[in-house]
N, C-alpha and C positions, 0 to 999 in steps of 0.2 A: 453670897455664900462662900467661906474660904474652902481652896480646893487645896489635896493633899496629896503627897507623891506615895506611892506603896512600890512592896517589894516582888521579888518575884512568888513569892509563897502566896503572899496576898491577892495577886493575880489567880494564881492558880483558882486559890478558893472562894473567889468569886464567880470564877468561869463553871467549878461544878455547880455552887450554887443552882448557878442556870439551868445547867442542863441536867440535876437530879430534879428539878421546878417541873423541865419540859416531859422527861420519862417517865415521871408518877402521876405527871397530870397534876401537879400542886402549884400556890402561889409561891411568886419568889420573894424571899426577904428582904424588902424593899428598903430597910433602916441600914443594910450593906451597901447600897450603894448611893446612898445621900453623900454628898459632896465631891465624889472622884472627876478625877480631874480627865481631860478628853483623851492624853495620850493612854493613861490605864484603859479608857474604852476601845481604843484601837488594837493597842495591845490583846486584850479579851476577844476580839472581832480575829485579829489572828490567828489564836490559838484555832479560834473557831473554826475556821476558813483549812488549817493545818490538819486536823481534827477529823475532817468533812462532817462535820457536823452544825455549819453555820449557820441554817436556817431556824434549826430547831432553839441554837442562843438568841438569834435574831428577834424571834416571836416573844421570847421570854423577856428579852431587855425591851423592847417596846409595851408590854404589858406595865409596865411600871408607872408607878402616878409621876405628875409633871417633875418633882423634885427630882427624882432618881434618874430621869430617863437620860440617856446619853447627849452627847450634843446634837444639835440641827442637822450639820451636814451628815454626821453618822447614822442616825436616823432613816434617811432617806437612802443610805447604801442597802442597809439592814433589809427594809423593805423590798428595796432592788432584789436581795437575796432570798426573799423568803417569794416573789414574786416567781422569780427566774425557777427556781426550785419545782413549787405548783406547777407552773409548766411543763416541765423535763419531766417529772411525775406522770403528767395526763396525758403528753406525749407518747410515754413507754406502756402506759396501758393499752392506748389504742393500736398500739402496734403488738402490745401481748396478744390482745384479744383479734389482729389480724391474722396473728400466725396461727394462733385455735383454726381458726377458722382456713388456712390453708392448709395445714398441716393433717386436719381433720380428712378434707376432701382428699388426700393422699397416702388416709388412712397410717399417721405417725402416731402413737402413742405416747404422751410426753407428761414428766410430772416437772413443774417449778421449784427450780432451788434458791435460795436465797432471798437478795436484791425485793422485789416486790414482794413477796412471799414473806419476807420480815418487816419490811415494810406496815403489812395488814396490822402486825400488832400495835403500833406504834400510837399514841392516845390522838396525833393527828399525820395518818399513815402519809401526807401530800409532802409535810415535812421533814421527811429521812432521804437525806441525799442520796439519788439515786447512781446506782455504778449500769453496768452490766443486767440484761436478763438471761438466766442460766437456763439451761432446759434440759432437763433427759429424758434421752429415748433409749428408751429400756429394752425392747422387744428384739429378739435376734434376728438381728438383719440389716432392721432398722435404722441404724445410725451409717452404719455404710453406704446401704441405699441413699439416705440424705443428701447424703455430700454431693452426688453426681447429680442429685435433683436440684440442689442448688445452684451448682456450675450451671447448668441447662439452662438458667434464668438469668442468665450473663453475671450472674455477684460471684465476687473472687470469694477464693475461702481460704484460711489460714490457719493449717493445722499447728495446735499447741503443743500441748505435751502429749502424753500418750492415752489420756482421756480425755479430750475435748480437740473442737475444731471453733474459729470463730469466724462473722462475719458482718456484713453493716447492711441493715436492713432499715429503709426510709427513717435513715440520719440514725440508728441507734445499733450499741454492740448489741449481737447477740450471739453465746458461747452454745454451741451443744453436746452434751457430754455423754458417753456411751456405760460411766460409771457416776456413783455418786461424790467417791472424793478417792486419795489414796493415800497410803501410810508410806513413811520412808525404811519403815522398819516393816521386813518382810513379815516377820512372824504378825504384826497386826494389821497388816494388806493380807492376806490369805485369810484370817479370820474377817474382816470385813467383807472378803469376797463372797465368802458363803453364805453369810448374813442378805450381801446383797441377791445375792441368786434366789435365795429364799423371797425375797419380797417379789423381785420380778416376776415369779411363777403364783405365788398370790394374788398378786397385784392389793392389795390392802392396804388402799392409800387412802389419807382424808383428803378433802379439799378446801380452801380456803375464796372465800367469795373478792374478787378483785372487778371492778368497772361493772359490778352487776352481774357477774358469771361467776359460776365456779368453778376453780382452776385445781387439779391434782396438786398435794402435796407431799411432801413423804408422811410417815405413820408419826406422831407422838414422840415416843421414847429414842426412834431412831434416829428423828431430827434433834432430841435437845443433843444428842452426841455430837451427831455430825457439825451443828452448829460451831459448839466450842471448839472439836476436831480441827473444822476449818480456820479460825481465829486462831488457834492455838499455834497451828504447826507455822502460820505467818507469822507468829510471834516469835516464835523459837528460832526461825531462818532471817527473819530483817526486824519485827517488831509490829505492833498494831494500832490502831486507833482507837478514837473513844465510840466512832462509828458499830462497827464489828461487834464490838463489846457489849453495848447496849442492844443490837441485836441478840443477843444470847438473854440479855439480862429481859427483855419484853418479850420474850418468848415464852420461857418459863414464869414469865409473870400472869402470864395470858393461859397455860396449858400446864402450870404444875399441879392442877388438881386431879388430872388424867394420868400422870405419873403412879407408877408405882416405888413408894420410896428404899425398898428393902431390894427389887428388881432391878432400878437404875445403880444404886450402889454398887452391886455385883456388876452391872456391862461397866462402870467405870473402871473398876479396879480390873477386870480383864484385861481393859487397853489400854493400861498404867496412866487415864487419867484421872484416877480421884484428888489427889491431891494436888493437881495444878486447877481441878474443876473448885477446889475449895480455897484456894488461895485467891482465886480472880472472883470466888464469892465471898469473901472477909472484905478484901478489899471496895465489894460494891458496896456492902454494909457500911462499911468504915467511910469511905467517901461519897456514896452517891447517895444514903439514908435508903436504900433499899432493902425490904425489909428480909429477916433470916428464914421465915417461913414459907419463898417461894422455891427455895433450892431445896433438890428430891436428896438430899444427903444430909449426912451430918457436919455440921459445921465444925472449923475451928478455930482457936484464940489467934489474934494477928500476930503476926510473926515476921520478920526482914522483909519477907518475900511478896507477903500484902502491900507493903511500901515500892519494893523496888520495882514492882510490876507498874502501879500507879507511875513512878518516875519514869519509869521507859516507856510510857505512854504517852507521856507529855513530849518527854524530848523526842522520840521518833516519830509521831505521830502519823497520818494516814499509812498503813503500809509500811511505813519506817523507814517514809521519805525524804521527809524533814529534818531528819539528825543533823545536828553542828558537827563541825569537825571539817576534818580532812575527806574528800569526795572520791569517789574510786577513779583513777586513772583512765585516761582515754586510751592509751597503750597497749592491746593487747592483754599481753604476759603480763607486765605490770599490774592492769584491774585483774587479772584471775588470781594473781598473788594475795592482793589488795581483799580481794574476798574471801581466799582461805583463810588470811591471817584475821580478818572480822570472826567470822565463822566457829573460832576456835576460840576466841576472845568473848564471844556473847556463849558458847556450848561451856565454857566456863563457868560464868556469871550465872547463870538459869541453870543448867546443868543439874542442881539436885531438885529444881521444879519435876522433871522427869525423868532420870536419864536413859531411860529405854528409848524415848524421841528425841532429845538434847546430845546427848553426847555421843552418839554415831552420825553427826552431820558434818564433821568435816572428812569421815571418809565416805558418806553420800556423795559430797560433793566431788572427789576425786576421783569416784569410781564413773560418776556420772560423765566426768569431763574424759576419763579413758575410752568412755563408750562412745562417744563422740568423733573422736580422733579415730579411733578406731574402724567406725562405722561410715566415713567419710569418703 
């Protein structure tokens, strides 16, 4: 069979191929990848790998009848990865479901954010590369107390930012956080605040069934927010994956019919995100074939920014790790320079995505780096 070199576009769109294959639970078009050649499959396994999203390509290029399937020895990597993956999965369950269960007898009250929690939706939840288990503890008190309960148990703990602490429990992270996320932009950190207050004093949380239990989640409508919220504001500060993304996109694929569409619109545009919530859904439409009736808003026509989001997702990939180019200096002063002047170059770029989030980030970060100095 003659094999053929392709470009990088062609890469690309092979690669989603896959992984709109793996998120909707569809076949893949198997007639795309008849004859490529073994570096394109390497290529595609990188993205992958870039991405954190490897397992889930893995699965899907192995599904492929004999013609299409990639080479021998690729194969058996793929494998490795969709192996190694399961593992780390059933690994962090059992260690979710230990901390239930310690956490319980010391009377912590905690709901699951992210990571497994989006995970569940996922057509095979064992295949979403897993990060971090998040946790909050909501209760006043609560999370302070933690912290000295966990020193007591000899594990170091390593406060983050000014909502979370982290630590390593039998081989895995685990963050706990006294908030559910935060805004850079005061005016929509103080409205989320009271939103959060309000749930804490309810407690009106669903849960979501993980290793056979069920585990606290936040409400619905709160989470499609916060989901994007969180993806977003990583996008806006270094960039995000294809990971993150299709979290948001199986969530609401799973719980958009518990939305209220007239209701979610309105907490969008409160938090000035409707239309970066509508540009990373054109764009899922446009490249991943997902369909327009799972997003609780109204859609609109593609525009620049449906593309150039897709683009910065490729090229920064996990986190917005990955970028080519020039790397931040080891220097001090140098890298803090290095990332002002990023900072102000991407709040450019993105910048009419939101600019109530976008373009007060490079005096975040000035102010943040004053407080520091300051504080020292």
């Amino acid at each position: 069979m003659q094999k053929f070199l392709i470009d990088e576009v062609k890469v690309n769109e092979l690669f989603l191929n896959l992984l709109s294959a793996a998120i909707l639970n569809n076949p893949v078009d198997a007639d795309m990848f008849e004859g490529i050649e073994a570096t394109t499959w390497k290529r595609i396994e990188g993205i992958a790998r870039k991405q954190s999203v490897n397992a889930l390509i893995a699965d899907k290029a192995l599904s492929l009848p004999e013609k299409s399937l990639p080479p021998r020895d690729l194969r058996m990597l793929l494998l490795s990865q969709i192996e190694q993956t399961k593992a780390l999965n059933c690994k962090m369950t059992n260690v979710l479901l230990q901390l239930k269960l310690d956490y319980s007898k010391e009377n912590y009250s905690f709901v699951l954010l992210k990571g497994l929690s989006n995970g569940a939706n996922y057509p095979a939840p064992l295949l979403r590369n897993p990060g971090d288990i998040d946790l909050l503890i909501y209760k006043k008190g609560e999370y302070e107390k933690s912290i000295n309960w966990i020193k007591s148990k000899g594990i170091q703990v390593k406060i983050g930012d000014p909502i979370n602490y982290s630590f390593i429990f039998e081989g895995v992270s685990i963050e706990n956080h006294r908030r559910i996320t935060f805004f850079d932009n005061k005016k929509y950190d103080n409205l989320f605040q009271k939103w959060e207050r309000e749930l804490f004093e309810k407690e009106n949380f669903i849960f979501t069934e993980i290793g056979g239990q069920k585990i606290n989640q936040l409400p619905v409508v709160m989470n499609a927010l916060f989901i994007f919220q969180h993806m977003f504001r990583h996008f806006a500060h270094m960039g995000v994956g294809f990971r993150q993304y299709c979290d948001w996109i199986l969530f609401l694929s799973k719980y958009h019919k518990y939305i209220d569409y007239d209701l979610f619109t309105s907490i969008a545009k409160t938090y000035a995100l409707l239309y970066p919530m509508q540009v990373f859904a054109r764009a899922a439409v446009e490249y991943l074939h997902v369909q327009e009736s799972i997003f609780p808003f109204k859609m609109i026509a593609v525009d620049k920014y449906s593309h150039l989001v897709i683009e910065d997702i490729f090229n920064g990939g996990n986190f917005g790790y990955h970028r080519q180019g020039d790397k931040r200096p080891e220097e001090k002063i140098k890298g803090m320079w290095y990332s002002f002047v990023s900072t102000i170059r991407r709040s450019n770029k993105f910048g009419p995505l939101s600019p109530q989030h976008i373009r007060i980030l490079p005096i975040v970060k000035v102010v943040n780096r004053l407080k520091i100095w300051f504080f020292k």
